[in-house]
C-alpha positions in Angstrom: 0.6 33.5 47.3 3.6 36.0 48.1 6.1 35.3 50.4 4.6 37.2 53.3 1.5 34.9 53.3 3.7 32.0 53.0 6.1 33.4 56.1 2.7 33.9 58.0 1.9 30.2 57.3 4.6 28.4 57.9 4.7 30.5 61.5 1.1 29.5 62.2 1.8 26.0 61.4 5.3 25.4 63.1 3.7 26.7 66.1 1.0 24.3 66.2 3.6 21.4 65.5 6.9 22.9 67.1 5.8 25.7 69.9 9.5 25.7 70.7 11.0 26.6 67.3 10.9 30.7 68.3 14.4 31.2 66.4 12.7 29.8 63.6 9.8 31.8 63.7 11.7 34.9 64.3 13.6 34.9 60.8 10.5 34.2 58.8 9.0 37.3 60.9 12.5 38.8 59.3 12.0 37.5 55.9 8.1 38.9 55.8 9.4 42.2 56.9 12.5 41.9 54.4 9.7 41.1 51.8 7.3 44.2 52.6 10.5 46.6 52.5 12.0 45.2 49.4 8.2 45.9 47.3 8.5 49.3 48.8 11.7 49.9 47.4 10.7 48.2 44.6 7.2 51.0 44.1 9.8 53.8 45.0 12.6 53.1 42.6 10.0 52.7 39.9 8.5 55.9 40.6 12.5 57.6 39.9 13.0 58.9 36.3 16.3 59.4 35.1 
């Protein structure tokens, strides 16, 4: 499971247990996003040759 799924989990589950918890749910929405940009860096710096 990557970190995104796990991000989208825990959201889905702290609101059914915490609906109050939005700064919370805002930085794993961060961290998902941070995840997703650091792959694409990852797929772009790969694609460099030197």
């Amino acid at each position: 499971m990557g970190a995104t799924s796990v991000a989208m989990l825990a959201t889905s589950r702290l609101k059914a247990v915490h609906p109050s918890v939005e700064n919370l749910q805002a930085t794993l929405r961060a961290c998902a996003d941070l995840d997703q940009q650091a792959a694409r860096l990852q797929q772009l710096a790969g694609s460099f040759r030197i």
